[in-house]
C-alpha positions in Angstrom: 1.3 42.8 28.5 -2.3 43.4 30.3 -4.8 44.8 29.4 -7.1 47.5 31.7 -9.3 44.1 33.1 -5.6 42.6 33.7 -6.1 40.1 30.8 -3.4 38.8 28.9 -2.7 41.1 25.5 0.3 39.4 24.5 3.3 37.5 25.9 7.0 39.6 25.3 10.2 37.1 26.2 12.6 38.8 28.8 16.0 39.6 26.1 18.2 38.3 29.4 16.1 34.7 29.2 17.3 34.1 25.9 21.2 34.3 26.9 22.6 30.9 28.0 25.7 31.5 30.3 28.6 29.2 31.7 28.4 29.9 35.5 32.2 30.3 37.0 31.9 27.3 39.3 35.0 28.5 40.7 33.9 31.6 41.9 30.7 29.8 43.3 32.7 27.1 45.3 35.1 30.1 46.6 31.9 31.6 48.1 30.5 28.9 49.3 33.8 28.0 50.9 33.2 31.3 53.0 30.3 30.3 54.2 29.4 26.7 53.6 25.9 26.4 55.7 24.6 28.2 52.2 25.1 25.1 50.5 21.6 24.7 51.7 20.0 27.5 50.5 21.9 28.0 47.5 20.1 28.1 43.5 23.4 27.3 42.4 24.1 24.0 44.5 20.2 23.4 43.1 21.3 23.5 39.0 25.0 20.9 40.1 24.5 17.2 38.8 22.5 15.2 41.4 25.5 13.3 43.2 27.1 16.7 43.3 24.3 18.4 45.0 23.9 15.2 47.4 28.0 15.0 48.0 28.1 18.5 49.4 24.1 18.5 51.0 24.8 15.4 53.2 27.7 16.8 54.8 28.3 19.3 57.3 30.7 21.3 59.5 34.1 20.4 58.6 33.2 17.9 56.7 31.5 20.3 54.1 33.9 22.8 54.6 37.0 19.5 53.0 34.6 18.6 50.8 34.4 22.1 48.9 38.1 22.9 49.2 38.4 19.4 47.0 35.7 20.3 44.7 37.4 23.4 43.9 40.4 21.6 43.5 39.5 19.3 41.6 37.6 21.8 38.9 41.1 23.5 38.0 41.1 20.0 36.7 38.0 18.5 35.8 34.7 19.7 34.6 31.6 19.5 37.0 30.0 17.0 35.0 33.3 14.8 35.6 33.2 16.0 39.1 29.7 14.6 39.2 30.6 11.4 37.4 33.4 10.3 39.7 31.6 10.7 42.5 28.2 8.3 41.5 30.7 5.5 40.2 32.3 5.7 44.0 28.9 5.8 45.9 27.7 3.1 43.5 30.5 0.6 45.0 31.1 2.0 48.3 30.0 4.6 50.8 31.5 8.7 49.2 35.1 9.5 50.2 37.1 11.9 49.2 40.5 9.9 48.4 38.1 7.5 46.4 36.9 10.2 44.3 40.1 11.2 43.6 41.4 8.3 42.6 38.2 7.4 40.0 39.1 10.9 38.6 
């Protein structure tokens, strides 16, 4: 809160800050899926696990569009976390594939 001079009076936390929430990843791959160029752009691509975020960023076209249809896939399976796993022990070894991933999952 500010005062008339716009100085500081006192600091109130937003109530919807406090609340941690699961994010459906499902339901953010399914839209992405739709329209994969967001990948990009999108906040929620931003919070994935690094090799997650780099998987899906360095690809493009079709090659995005396979990518998510596996990552949605494999989280009816798998937590993102595992997702994200799998796929740095593969790049670790050997340039990212898709059958590779699978298998290390």
């Amino acid at each position: 809160m500010l005062d008339l001079t716009y100085q500081a009076i006192t600091t109130i936390p937003r109530p919807y800050t406090q609340k941690i929430q699961d994010v459906d990843w499902k339901a953010v791959i399914e839209g992405l899926q739709r329209r994969p160029r967001a990948v990009s752009y999108s906040a929620f691509v931003g919070i994935m696990p690094l090799e997650l975020r780099s998987f899906l960023r360095e690809s493009e076209g079709m090659e995005r569009k396979q990518r998510l249809q596996w990552l949605r896939r494999w989280l009816d399976q798998y937590a993102l976390s595992e997702i994200g796993k799998a796929i740095s022990d593969v790049a670790s070894r050997s340039p990212v594939s898709l059958e590779h991933v699978e298998h290390q999952l």
